[in-house]
N, C-alpha and C positions, 0 to 999 in steps of 0.2 A: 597371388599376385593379381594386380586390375592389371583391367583391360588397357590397352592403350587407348588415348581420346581417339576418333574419327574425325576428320571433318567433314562438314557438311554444308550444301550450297542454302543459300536463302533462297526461298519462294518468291520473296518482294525483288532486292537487288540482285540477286544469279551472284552474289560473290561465296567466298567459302570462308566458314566461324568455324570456330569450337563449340560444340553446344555445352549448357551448363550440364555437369557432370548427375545434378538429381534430377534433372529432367530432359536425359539428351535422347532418350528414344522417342518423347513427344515435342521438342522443340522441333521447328520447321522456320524460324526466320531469327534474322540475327538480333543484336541487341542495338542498333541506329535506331534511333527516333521516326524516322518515316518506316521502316522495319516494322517496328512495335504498332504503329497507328494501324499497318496493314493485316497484322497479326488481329488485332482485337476487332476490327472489322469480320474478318474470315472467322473467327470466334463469334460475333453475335452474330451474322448470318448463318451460321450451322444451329445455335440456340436457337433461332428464331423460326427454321428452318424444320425441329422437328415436330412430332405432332404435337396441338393443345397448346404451343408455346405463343405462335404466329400472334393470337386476343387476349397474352396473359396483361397485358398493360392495358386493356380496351374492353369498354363496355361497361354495363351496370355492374356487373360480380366485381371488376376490377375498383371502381369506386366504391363500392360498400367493404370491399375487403381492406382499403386503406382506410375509411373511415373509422371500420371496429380495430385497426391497427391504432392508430392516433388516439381514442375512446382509452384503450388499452396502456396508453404512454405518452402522460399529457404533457411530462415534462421533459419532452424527449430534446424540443428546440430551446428548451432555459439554458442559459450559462449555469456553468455548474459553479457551487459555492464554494471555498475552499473547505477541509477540512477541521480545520483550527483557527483561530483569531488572530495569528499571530506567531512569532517565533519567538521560540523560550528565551529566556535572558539564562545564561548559564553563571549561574553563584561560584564568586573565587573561593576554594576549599581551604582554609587554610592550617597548617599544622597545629596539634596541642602538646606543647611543651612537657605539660603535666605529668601528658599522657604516654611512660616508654613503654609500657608494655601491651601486648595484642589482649592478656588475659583481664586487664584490668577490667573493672562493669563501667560500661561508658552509658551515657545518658540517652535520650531520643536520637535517633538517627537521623541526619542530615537529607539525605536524598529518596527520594519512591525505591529505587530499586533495593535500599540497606530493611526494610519491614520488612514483617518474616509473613504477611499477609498479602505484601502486594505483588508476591509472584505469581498469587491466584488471580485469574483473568477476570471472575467472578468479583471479587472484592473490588478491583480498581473498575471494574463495570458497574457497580452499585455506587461507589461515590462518585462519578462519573454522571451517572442520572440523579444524585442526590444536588451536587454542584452545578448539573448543568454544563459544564465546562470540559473539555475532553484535554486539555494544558495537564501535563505534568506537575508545572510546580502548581498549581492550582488543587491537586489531587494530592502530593502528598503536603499540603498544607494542611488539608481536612484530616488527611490520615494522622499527621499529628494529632492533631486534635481529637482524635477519636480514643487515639494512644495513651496520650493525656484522662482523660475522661474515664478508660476502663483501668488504668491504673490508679486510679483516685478512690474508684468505685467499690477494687480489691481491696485497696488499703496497701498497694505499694508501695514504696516511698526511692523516688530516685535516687541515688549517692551524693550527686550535688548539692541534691538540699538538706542531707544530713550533716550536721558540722559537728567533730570531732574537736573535741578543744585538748590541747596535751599540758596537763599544768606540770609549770616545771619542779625539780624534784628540790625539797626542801631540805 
């Protein structure tokens, strides 16, 4: 079983909180706004208070130390870029009639996630840096294309493009 809460007076106002329960044997002042102000005060003055701390903002070491900081992280004050150009356009999928069964050999696969190579982080990271483009449909477009290309190169030949003619029976 826990404890039961305590209360406890504030240091700032003299009234009596709840302190927050992860840190109620080091809280000492309530959650009000002039509370907190008082709290962080009483907090930099005990920081500042012990040794070494009183010149950590002052002096030559203090400026050379922020300088080789900045040196270190030039683009610390850039706005950051977003990650991608944009938001996907999401492609309506639409059914194949054709197609009833799961066993049938379907053709190129429609989406990045249906290649049986772009589970590898490796593969969609190298067209990726080949494209330049970090967009999904950007990436399995190439992948197509890539799919296309070593299928040609085998000598496979899709279903689609194979035609079947059935002459009728004489």
């Amino acid at each position: 079983m826990s404890r039961p809460q305590t209360r406890r007076k504030c240091r700032c106002c003299n009234k009596f909180f709840l302190p927050d329960p992860r840190t109620a044997n080091r809280q000492r002042h309530c959650s009000m706004p002039a509370c907190r102000l008082a709290s962080k005060a009483a907090s930099q003055r005990r920081w500042l208070g012990k040794n070494g701390n009183g010149d950590y903002f002052r002096g030559a070491a203090a400026v050379r130390r922020v300088q080789l900081w900045r040196q270190g992280h030039p683009d610390y004050w850039k706005p950051k870029a977003s990650s991608s150009q944009g938001t996907q356009v999401v492609d309506e999928q639409s059914t194949n009639p054709g197609q009833s069964s799961c066993n049938v050999p379907r053709g190129l696969p429609g989406t990045l996630q249906d290649y049986c190579l772009a589970q590898d982080p490796a593969f969609v990271g190298l067209i990726s840096m080949v494209t330049g483009s970090t967009l999904q449909e950007d990436i399995a477009a190439t992948a197509r294309q890539l799919l296309l290309r070593g299928r040609n190169i085998l000598g496979f030949v899709l279903p689609e493009t194979t035609q079947t003619t059935v002459e009728p029976p004489s």
